[in-house]
C-alpha positions in Angstrom: 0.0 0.0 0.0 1.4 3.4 -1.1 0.4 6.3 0.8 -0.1 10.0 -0.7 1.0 12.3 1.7 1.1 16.7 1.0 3.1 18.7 3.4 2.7 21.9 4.1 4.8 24.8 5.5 7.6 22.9 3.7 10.3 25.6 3.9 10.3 25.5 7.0 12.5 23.5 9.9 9.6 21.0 10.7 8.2 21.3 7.8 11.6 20.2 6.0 12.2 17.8 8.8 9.0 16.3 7.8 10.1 15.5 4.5 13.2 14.1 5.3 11.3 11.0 6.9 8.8 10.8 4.4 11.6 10.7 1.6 12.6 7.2 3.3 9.3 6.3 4.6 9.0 2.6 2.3 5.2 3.2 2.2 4.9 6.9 1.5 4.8 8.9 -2.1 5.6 12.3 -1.4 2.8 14.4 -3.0 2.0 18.6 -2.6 4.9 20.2 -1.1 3.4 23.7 -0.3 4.5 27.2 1.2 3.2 30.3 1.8 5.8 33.4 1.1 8.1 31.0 -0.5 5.5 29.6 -2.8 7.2 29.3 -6.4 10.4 28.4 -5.3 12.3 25.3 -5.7 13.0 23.7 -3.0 16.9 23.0 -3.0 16.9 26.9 -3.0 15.7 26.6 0.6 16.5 22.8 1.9 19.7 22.3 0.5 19.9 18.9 2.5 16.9 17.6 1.0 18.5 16.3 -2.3 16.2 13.8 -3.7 13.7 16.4 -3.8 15.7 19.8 -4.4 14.1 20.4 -7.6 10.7 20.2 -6.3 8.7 23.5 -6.4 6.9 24.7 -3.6 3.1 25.5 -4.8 0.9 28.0 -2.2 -0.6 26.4 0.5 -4.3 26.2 -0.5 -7.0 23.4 0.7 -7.2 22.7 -2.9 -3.3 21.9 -3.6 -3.5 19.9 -0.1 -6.5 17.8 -1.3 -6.7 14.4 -3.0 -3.9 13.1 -0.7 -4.2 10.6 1.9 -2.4 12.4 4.6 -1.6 16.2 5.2 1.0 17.2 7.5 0.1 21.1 8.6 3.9 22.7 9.5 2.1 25.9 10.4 2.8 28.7 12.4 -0.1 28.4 15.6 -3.9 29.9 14.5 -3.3 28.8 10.9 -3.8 25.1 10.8 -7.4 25.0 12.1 -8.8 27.1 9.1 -7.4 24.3 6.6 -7.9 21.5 8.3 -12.0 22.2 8.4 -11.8 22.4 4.6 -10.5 18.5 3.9 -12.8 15.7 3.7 -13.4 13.7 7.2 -11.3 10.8 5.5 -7.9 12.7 5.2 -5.6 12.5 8.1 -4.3 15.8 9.1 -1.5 15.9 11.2 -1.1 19.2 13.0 2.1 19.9 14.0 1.1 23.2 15.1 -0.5 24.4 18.5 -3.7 24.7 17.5 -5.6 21.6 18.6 -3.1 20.1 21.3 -5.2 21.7 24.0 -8.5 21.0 25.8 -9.3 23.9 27.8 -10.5 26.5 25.4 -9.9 28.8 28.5 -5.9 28.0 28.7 -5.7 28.3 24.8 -7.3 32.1 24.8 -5.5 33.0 27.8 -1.8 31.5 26.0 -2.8 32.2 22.6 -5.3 35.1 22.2 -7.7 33.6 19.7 -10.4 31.4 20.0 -10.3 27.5 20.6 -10.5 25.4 17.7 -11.1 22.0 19.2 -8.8 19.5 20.6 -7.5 16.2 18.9 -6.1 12.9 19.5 -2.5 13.8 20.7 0.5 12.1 19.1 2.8 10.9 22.1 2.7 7.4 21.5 4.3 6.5 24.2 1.8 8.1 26.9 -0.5 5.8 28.8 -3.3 4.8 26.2 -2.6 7.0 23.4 -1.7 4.6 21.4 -5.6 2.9 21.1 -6.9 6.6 20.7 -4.1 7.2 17.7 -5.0 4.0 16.0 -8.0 4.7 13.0 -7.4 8.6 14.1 -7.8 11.1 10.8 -7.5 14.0 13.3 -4.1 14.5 15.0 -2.3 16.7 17.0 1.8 16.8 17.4 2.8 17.9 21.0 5.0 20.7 21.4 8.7 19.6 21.7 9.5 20.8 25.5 5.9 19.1 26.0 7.2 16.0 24.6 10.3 15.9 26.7 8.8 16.8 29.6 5.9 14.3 29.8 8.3 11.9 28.8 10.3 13.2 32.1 7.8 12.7 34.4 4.6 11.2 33.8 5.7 7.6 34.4 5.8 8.9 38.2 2.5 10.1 37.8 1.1 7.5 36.2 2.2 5.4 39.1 1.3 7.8 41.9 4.5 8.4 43.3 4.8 12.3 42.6 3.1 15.1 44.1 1.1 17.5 41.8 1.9 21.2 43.4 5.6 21.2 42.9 6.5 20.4 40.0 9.6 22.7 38.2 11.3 22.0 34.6 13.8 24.2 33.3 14.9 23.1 29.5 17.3 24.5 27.1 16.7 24.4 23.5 18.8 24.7 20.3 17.4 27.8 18.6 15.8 26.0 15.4 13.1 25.6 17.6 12.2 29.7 17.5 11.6 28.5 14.1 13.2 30.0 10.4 12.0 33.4 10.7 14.9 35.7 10.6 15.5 37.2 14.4 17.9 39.2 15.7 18.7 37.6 18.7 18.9 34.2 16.9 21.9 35.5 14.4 25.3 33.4 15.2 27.1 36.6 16.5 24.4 36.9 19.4 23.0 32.9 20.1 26.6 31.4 19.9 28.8 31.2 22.9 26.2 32.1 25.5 22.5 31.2 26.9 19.6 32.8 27.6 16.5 32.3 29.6 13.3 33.4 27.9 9.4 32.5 28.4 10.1 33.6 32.2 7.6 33.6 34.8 5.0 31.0 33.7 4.8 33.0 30.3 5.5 30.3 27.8 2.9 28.6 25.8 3.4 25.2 26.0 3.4 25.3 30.0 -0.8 24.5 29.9 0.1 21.8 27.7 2.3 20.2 30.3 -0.1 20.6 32.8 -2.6 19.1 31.1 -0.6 15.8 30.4 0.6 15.9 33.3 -2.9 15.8 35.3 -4.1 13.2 32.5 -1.8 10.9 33.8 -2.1 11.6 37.6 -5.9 11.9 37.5 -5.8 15.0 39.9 -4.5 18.7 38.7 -0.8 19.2 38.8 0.7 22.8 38.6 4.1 23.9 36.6 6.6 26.2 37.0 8.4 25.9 33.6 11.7 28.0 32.5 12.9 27.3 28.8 16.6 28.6 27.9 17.9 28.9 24.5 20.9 27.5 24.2 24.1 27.6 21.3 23.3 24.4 19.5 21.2 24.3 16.2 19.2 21.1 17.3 18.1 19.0 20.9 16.6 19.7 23.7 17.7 19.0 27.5 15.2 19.0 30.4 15.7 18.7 33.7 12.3 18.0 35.1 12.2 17.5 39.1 9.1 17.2 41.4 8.5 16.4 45.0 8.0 12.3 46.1 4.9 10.8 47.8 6.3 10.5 51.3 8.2 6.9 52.0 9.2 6.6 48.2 12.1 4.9 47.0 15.1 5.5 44.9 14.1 1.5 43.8 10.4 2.5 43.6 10.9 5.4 41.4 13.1 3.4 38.8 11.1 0.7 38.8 8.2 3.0 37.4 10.1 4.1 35.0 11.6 0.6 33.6 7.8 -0.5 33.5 6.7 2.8 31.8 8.9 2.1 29.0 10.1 -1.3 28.5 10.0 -2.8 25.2 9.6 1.2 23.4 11.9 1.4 20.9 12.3 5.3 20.9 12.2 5.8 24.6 15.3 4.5 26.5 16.1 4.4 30.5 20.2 5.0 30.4 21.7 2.7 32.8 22.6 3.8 36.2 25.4 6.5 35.8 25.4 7.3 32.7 23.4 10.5 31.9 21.9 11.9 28.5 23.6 14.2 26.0 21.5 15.7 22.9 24.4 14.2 20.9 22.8 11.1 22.0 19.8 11.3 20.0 21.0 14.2 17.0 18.6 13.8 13.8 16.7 10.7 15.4 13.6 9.8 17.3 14.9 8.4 20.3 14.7 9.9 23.5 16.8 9.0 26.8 16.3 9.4 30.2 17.8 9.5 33.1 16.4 10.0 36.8 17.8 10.4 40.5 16.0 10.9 44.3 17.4 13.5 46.0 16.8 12.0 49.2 17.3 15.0 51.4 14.7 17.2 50.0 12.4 14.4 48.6 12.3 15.4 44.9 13.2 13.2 42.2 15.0 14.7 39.1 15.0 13.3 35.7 16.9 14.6 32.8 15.5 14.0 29.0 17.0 14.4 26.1 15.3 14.5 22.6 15.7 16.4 19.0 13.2 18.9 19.2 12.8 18.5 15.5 12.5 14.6 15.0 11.3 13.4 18.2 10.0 16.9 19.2 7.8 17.5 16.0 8.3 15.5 12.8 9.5 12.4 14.2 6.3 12.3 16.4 4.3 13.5 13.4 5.7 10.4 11.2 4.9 7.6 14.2 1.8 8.7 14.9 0.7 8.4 11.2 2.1 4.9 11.1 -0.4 3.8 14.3 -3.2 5.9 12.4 -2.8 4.2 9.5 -1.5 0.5 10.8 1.9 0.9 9.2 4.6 -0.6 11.4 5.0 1.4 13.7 8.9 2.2 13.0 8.5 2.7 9.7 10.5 5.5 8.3 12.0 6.1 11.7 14.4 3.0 12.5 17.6 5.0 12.5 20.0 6.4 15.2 21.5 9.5 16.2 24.8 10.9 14.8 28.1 11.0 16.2 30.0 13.1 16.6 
């Protein structure tokens, strides 16, 4: 079975990242590859990297260039997928990699984003409790944001198993600034991100912090609170998170790795490091994988875990790519059975 599948918002970093999976997806024809500024281009011009499809050109994104495929990935800047996506037929899957339909509290989305709700859909972290049956035969998707998908992957298995406590919980994660996107920015030129960090997002200000609260209170089945700092940090790619949270009294260093092992055993992108060693984003550079890594401070009763993930693969297109395999009952890998690079 060959799928069709259009992508739009293709100039950009997860919209490129996108196609780079596709192009070695074994069950996948790359169909529409569509922009909006950029529209009439070719696109070597602007993904150099993506020879086997350089001399593509990029058409304007329009429902009607997007139609007629199977599946339509929606690389869109948030309060611009919703629109398209209630143009295609029912039987298209649209896979949002945008904000718009991550969240279901139309009250945290205006008060984040400023516009009205448009709905929430099945969300596309596989390897949450249960969202695996709710992504199977799904033609509606949603792509977490990437701190979102580190983070959950952080912390939820304690949830899950009711060992953390919901009113404490602090993450502070530095990004590589492709994930501000390809808009040019001052503050993202080499001369200014290179050789230094910066915090920004400070004060409970960034958006995806309602998203992490929501999975996070999914999982514990009671309303958990976050105090989230992201930092921008002098890499192109990856993120690191450092998620910590206070213990149910009387837990264990055993208990709280134990959760963890069962969480994940047996996923093939989500990996437990052994004791002592602890993750790098080199680890997982250009891949899907994500590894982990956790410790009790005993003293103060919090447990810290440390994720890292490539907030472009695992983080958006990577996620994007698995979840349409479980959509569409592909295997499940498909497209995605690779590892990082080194160095």
């Amino acid at each position: 079975m060959t799928i069709s599948a259009a992508v739009s918002g293709a100039s950009g970093y997860a919209g490129g990242e996108v196609l780079r999976l596709l192009s070695r997806h074994p069950d996948v024809e790359i169909g529409a590859i569509t922009a909006h500024s950029n529209a009439g281009q070719r696109l070597g011009s602007l993904q150099p990297h993506l020879l086997g499809l350089a001399d593509r050109e990029l058409v304007e994104t329009t429902v009607e260039n997007l139609a007629g495929h199977d599946v339509v990935f929606l690389a869109l800047p948030h309060g611009a997928s919703a629109e398209i996506a209630a143009q295609l037929p029912d039987d298209v899957l649209v896979i949002d990699a945008g904000a718009d339909h991550r969240l279901e509290s139309a009250a945290a989305w205006e008060q984040f984003y400023g516009s009205p709700h448009a709905g929430t859909w099945p969300y596309g972290l596989p390897e949450l409790p249960g969202a695996r049956e709710q992504l199977a035969g799904a033609r509606r998707i949603a792509v977490p944001g990437c701190y979102p998908t580190s983070a959950q992957l952080a912390l939820v298995p304690g949830f899950a198993a009711g060992l953390l406590q919901p009113d404490d919980v602090v993450i502070v994660a530095a990004s590589g600034t492709s994930g501000a996107g390809k808009a040019l920015k001052p503050h993202l030129l080499g001369s200014e991100a290179m050789g230094g960090m910066s915090p920004y997002g400070v004060g409970g200000a960034h958006r995806h912090t309602p998203e992490m609260e929501q999975g996070f209170s999914r999982a514990a089945g009671t309303p958990v609170t976050v105090s989230f700092t992201p930092t921008l940090a002098p890499m192109a790619r990856g993120i690191l998170t450092t998620a910590t949270a206070r213990v149910q009294p009387g837990t264990t260093a055993a208990q709280l790795r134990a959760a963890w092992e069962e969480a994940y055993a047996g996923e093939a992108f989500v990996h437990l490091l052994p004791e002592g060693q602890w993750p790098s984003t080199k680890q997982v550079l250009g891949s899907n994988h994500a590894v982990l890594q956790l410790a009790l401070d005993e003293r103060i009763g919090r447990v810290i875990v440390v994720a890292a993930i490539d907030n472009l693969t695992k983080g958006t297109a990577g996620g994007a790519v698995q979840s349409m395999n479980l959509a569409l009952g592909l295997p499940e890998l498909a497209g995605l059975d690779f590892e990082g690079l080194a160095p």
